[in-house]
C-alpha positions as a Markdown table, in Angstrom:
| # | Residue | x | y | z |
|---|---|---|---|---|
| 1 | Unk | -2.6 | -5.8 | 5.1 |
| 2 | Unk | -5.2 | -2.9 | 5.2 |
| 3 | Unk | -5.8 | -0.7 | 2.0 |
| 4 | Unk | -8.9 | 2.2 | 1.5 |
| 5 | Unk | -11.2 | 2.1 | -1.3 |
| 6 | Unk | -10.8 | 5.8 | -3.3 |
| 7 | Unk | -9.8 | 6.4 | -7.1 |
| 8 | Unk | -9.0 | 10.1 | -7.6 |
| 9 | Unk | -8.3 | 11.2 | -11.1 |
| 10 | Unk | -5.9 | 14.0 | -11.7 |
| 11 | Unk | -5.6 | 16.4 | -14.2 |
| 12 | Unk | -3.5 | 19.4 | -15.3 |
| 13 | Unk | -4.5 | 22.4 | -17.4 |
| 14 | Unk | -2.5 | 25.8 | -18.0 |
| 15 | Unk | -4.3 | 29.0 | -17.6 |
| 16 | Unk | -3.6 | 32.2 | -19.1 |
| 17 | Unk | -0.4 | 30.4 | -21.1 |
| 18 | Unk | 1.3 | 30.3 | -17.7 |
| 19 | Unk | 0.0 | 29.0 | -14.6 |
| 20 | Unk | -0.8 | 25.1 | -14.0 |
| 21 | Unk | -3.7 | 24.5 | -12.2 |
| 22 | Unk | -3.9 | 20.6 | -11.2 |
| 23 | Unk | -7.5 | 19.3 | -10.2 |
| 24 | Unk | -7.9 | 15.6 | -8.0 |
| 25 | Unk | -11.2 | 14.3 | -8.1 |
| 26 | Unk | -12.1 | 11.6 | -6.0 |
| 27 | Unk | -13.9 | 9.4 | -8.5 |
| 28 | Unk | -14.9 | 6.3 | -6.4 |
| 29 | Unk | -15.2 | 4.8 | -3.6 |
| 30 | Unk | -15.5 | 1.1 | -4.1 |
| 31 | Unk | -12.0 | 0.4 | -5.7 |
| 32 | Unk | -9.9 | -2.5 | -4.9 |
| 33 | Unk | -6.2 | -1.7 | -3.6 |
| 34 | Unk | -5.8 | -5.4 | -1.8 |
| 35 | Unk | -5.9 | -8.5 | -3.1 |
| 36 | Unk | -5.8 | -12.0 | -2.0 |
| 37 | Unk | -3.4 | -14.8 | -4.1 |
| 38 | Unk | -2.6 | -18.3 | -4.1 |
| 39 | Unk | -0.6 | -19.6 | -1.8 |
| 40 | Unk | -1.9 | -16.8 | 0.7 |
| 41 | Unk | 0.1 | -14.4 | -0.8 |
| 42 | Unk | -1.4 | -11.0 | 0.2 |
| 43 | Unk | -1.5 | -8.2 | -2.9 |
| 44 | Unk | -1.6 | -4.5 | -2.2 |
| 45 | Unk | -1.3 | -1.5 | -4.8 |
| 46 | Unk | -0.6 | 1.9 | -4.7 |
| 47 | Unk | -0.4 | 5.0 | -6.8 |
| 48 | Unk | -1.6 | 5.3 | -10.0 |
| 49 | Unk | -4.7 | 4.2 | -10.1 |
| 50 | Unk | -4.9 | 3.4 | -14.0 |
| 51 | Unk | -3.4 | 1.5 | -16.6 |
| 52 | Unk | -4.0 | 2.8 | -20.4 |
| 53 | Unk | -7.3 | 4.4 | -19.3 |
| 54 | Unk | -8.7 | 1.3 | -17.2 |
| 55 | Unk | -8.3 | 0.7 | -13.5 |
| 56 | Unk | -5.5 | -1.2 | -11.8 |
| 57 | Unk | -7.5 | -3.2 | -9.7 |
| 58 | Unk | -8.7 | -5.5 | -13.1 |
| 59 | Unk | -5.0 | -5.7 | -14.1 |
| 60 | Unk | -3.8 | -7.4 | -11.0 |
| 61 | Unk | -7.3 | -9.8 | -11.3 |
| 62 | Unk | -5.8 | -10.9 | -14.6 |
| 63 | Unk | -2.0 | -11.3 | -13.4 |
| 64 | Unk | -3.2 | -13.4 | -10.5 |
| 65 | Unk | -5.2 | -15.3 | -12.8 |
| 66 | Unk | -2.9 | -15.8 | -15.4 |
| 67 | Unk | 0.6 | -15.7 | -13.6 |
| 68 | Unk | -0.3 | -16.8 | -10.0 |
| 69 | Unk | -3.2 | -19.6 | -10.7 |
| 70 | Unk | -1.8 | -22.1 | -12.8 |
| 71 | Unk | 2.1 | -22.2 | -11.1 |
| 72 | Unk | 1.8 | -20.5 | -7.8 |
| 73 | Unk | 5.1 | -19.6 | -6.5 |
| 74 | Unk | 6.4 | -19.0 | -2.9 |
| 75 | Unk | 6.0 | -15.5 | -1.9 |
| 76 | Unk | 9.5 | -14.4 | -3.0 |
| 77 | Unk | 8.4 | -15.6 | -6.3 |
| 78 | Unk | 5.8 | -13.1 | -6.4 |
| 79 | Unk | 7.7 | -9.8 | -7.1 |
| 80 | Unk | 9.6 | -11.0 | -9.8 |
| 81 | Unk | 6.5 | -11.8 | -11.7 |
| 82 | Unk | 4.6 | -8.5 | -11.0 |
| 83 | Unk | 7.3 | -6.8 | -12.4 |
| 84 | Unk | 7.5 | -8.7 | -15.6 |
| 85 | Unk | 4.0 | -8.3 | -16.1 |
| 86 | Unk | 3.8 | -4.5 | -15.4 |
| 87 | Unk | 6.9 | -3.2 | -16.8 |
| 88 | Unk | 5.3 | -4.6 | -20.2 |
| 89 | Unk | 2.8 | -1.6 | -19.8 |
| 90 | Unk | 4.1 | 1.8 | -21.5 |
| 91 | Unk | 5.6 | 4.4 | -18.9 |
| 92 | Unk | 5.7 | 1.9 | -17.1 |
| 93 | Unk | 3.2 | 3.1 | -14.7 |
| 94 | Unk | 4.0 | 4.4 | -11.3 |
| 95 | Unk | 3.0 | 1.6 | -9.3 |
| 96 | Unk | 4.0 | 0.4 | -6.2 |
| 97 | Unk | 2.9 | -2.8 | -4.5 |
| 98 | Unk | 3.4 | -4.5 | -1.5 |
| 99 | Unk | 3.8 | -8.5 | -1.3 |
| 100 | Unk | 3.3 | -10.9 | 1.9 |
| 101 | Unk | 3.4 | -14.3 | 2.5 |
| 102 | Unk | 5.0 | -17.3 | 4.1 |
| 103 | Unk | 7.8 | -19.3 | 3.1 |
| 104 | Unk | 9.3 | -22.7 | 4.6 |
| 105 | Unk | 12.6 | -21.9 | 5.9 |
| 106 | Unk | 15.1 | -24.3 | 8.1 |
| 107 | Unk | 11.6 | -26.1 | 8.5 |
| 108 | Unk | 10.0 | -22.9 | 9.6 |
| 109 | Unk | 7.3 | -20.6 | 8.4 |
| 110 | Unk | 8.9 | -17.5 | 8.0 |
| 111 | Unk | 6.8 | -13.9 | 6.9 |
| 112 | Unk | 8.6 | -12.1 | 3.7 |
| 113 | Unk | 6.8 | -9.0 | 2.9 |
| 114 | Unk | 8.6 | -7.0 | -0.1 |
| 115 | Unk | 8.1 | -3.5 | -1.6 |
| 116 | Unk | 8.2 | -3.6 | -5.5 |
| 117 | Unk | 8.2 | -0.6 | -7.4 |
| 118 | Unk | 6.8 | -0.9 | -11.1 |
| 119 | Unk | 8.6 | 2.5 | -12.6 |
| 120 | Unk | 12.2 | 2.0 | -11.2 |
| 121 | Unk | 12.0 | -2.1 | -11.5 |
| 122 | Unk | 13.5 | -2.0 | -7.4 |
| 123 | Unk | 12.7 | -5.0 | -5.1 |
| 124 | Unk | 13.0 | -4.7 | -1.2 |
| 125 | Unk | 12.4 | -6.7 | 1.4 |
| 126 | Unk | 10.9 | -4.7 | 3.8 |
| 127 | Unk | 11.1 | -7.2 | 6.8 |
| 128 | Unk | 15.1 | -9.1 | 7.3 |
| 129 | Unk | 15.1 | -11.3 | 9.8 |
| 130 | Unk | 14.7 | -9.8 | 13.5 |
| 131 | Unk | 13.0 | -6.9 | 12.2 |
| 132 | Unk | 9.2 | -5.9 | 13.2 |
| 133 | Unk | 7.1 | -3.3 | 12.4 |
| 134 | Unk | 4.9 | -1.8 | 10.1 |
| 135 | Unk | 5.5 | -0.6 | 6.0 |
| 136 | Unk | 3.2 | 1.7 | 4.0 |
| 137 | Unk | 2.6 | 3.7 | 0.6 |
| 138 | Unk | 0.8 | 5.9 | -0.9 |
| 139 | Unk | 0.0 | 8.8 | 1.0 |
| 140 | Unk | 2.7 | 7.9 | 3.5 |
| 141 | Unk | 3.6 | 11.1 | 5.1 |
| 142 | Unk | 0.5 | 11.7 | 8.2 |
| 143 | Unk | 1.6 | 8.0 | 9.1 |
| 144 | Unk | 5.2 | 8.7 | 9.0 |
| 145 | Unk | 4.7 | 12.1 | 11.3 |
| 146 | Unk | 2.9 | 9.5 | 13.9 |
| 147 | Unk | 5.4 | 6.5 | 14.2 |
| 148 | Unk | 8.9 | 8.5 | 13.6 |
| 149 | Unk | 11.0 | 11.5 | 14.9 |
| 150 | Unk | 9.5 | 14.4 | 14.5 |
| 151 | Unk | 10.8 | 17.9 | 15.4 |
| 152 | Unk | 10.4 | 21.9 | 15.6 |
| 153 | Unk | 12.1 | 23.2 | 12.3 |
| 154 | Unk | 12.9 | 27.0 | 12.4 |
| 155 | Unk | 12.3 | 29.2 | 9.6 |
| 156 | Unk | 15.4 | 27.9 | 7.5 |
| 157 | Unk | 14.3 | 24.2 | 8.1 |
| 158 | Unk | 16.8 | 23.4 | 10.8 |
| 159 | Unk | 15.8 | 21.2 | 13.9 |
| 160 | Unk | 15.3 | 23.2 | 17.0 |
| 161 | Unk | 13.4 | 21.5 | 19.3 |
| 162 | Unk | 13.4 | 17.4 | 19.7 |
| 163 | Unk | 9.6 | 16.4 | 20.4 |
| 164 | Unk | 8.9 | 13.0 | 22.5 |
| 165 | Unk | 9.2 | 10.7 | 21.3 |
| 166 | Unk | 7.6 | 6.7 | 21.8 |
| 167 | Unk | 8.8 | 4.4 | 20.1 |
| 168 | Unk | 5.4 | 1.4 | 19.2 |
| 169 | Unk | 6.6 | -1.5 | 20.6 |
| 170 | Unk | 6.0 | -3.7 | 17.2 |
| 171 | Unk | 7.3 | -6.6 | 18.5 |
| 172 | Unk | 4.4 | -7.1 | 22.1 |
| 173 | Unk | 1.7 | -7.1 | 18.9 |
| 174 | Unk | -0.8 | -9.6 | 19.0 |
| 175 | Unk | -2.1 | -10.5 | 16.0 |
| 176 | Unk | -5.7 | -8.0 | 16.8 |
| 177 | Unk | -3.4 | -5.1 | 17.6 |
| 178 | Unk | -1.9 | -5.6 | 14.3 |
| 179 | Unk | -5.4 | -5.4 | 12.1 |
| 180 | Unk | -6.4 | -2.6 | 15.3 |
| 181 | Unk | -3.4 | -0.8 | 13.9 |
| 182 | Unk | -3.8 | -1.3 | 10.1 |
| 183 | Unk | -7.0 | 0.1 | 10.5 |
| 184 | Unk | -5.5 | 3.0 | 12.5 |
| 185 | Unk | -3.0 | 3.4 | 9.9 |
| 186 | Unk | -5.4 | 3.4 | 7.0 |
| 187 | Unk | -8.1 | 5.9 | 8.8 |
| 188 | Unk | -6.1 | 8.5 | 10.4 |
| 189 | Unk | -4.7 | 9.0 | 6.9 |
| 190 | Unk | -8.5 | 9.4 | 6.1 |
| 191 | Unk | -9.2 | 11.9 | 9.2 |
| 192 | Unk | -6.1 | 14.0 | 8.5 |
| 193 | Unk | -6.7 | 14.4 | 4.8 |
| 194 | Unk | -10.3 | 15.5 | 5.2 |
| 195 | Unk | -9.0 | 18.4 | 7.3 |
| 196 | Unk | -6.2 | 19.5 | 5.5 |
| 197 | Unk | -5.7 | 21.8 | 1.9 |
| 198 | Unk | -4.5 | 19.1 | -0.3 |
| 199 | Unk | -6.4 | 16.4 | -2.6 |
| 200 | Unk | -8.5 | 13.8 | -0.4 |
| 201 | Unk | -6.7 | 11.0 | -1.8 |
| 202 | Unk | -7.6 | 8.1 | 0.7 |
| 203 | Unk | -11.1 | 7.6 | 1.7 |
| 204 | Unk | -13.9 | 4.8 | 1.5 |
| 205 | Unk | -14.1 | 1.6 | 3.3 |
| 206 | Unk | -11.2 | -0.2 | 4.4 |
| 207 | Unk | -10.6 | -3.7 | 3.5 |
| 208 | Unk | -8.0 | -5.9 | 5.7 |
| 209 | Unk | -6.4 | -9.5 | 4.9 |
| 210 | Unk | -5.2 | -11.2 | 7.5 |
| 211 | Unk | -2.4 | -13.7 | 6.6 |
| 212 | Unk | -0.7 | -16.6 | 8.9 |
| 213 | Unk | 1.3 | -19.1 | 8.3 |
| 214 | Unk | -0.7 | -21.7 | 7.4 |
| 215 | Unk | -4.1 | -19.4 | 5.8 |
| 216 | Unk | -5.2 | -16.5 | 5.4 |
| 217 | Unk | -8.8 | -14.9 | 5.4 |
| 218 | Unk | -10.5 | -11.5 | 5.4 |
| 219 | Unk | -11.2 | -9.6 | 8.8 |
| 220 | Unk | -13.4 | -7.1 | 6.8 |
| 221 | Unk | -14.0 | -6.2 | 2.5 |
| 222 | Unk | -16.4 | -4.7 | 0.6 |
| 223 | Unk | -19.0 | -6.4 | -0.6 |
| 224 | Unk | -21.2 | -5.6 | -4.8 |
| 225 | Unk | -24.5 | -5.3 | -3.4 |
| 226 | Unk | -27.6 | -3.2 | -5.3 |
């Protein structure tokens, strides 16, 4: 699991009665998007990066604390519980988090990784059985562009041209070309942002948890230092 480091606060104002101007400001840089559980149950949160005013990152400290620590599910346990907890909130915010772990299956380790999203109370598993490959938020459309079918659209949006296409072959990974390609993921989301006319919403370090099935342990994550 890889996640970058930015808070951007966004705003909206009208001018002249009519027009809405909307302003993103990257705030921080230091923020906390991925998070590490019991049972070695990896955590990761995207959009909105506040709850009643405070940031996300010290709500999902608490939930782990108090709805993980003292009765730590299985991973598939997980989801259930982060929705109770944040569907409590008013909205309820748009947030969307990914959950991965290991679960004892047929006597077998077996990865789960789910999507849950916080505003529409869906759960999805994101990897059946059989299935490899690689699932994202957030800002997901540079990465999208770079692993899927793309093509040449003509004026009125229709397909005119097929470009190559390669499909990554997600099931040769070893376990370094998976962190080599969550960082890829993470940073040429960073790269294309910073070149591009929209709000640099991804930036900062980038913090990845490795998870097996038996521990799991961080390759790289910021550090408080003075």
């Amino acid at each position: 699991m890889a996640s970058d480091s930015r808070l951007t606060l966004t705003a909206r104002r009208e001018q002249d009665d009519k027009q809405i101007v909307q302003l993103s400001v990257g705030q921080s840089d230091s923020s906390y998007k991925t998070f590490l559980a019991p049972n070695n149950v990896g955590l990761s949160t995207s959009g909105d990066a506040d709850i009643q005013g405070a940031p996300v990152a010290g709500y999902v400290e608490s939930f782990i604390s108090e709805k993980l620590a003292q009765d730590p599910p299985e991973v598939d346990g997980v989801p259930e519980r982060l929705l109770d907890y944040f569907r409590k909130f008013p909205g309820p915010p748009n947030i969307q988090f990914h959950v991965a772990g290991y679960k004892t299956e047929n006597d077998e380790r077996q990865q789960h990784v789910w999507d849950v999203a916080v505003s529409t109370g869906v759960i999805e598993r994101q990897n059946p059985p059989g299935r490899q490959g690689a699932t994202w938020g957030g800002e997901a459309d540079i990465l999208a562009r770079l692993v899927q079918r793309v093509g040449v659209l003509d004026s009125e949006g229709r397909v005119v041209e097929a470009l190559p296409y390669h499909k990554v072959p997600w099931q040769f990974f070893t376990l370094q070309d998976a962190i080599d390609f969550a960082v890829y993921a993470v940073r040429v989301t960073i790269d294309s942002i910073r070149f591009l006319p929209r709000p640099k919403t991804v930036g900062g370090p980038i913090d990845v948890l490795v998870i097996k099935p038996n521990e799991a342990f961080w390759v790289q994550r910021k550090q408080l230092h003075t």
